[in-house]
N, C-alpha and C positions, 0 to 999 in steps of 0.2 A: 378586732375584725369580726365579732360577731353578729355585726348588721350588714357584714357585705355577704352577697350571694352571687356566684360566677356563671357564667356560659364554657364549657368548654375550651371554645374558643376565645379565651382571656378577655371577655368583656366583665364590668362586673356592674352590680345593683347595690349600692347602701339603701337598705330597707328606711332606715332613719329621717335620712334625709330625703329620701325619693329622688339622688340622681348615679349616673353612670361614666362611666368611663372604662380606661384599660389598664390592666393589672402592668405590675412590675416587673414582669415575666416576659410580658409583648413589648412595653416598651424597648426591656433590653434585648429583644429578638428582634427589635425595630430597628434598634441602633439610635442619630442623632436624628430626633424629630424636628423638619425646618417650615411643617405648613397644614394645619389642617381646616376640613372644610366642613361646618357643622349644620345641622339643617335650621329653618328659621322658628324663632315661634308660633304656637300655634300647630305647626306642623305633626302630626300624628305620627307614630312609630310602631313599629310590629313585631312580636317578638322573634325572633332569630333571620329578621332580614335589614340589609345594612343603614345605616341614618347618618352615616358619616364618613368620613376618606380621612386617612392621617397617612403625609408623604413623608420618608425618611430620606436618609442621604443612599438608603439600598431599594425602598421600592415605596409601591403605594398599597396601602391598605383599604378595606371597607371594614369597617367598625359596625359590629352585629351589635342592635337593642338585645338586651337578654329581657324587657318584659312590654307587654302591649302598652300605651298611651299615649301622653297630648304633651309634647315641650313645651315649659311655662318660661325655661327661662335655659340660655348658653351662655358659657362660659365667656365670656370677652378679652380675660386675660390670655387666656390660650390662643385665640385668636392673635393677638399681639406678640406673643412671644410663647410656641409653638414647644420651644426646647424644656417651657416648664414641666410639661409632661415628665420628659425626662429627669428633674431635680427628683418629683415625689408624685408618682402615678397616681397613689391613691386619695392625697388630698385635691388635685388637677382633675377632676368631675370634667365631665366635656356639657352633659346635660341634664336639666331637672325635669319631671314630669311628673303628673296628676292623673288622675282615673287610672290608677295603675290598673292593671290584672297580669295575668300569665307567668306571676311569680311562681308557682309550681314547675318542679321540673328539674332547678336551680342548682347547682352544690354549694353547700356550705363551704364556709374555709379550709376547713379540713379536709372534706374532700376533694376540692380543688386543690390542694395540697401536696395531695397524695398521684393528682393526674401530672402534676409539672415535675416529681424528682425523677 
């Protein structure tokens, strides 16, 4: 886990790969996830404002970017079948992106860690 970096609010960043999603923490505070809505390519993102909706069977979320840039590319699978989230959060990326910046700020694993016990 030491390319991912988090938001607070259980988004998180693989430095690695350059995409995002939601920790395993939100999923299971999600419960079963049956629908999400992710933005298109191309599309720009900001850091700590939302780029995405993921509805559970208890409510509907907005899914904060934790860094500024450009969606190169969405997940399609999750599109399709919504609940993989749920199998494994953090392999289930929602989105990639380029021209990163605004990675400062970030917690490490650790310290995100240390905000969810």
């Amino acid at each position: 886990m030491k390319d991912f970096y988090f938001l607070p609010s259980h988004e998180w960043y693989n430095k690695k790969e350059a995409t995002v999603g939601i920790s395993d923490y939100a999923q299971k505070e999600l419960g079963d996830i049956v629908f999400v809505e992710l933005p298109e390519v191309g599309d720009k993102v900001e850091k700590g404002k939302p780029f995405a909706n993921v509805e559970s069977v208890k409510a509907v979320s907005e899914i904060f970017s934790p860094v500024n840039g450009e969606v190169v590319e969405i997940n399609e699978e999750i599109l399709d079948n919504p609940a993989l989230i749920n199998d494994d959060a953090f392999a289930m990326w929602m989105i990639k992106v380029a021209d990163v910046s605004g990675e400062e700020g970030l917690l490490n694993s650790d310290e995100y860690e240390n905000t969810i016990k």
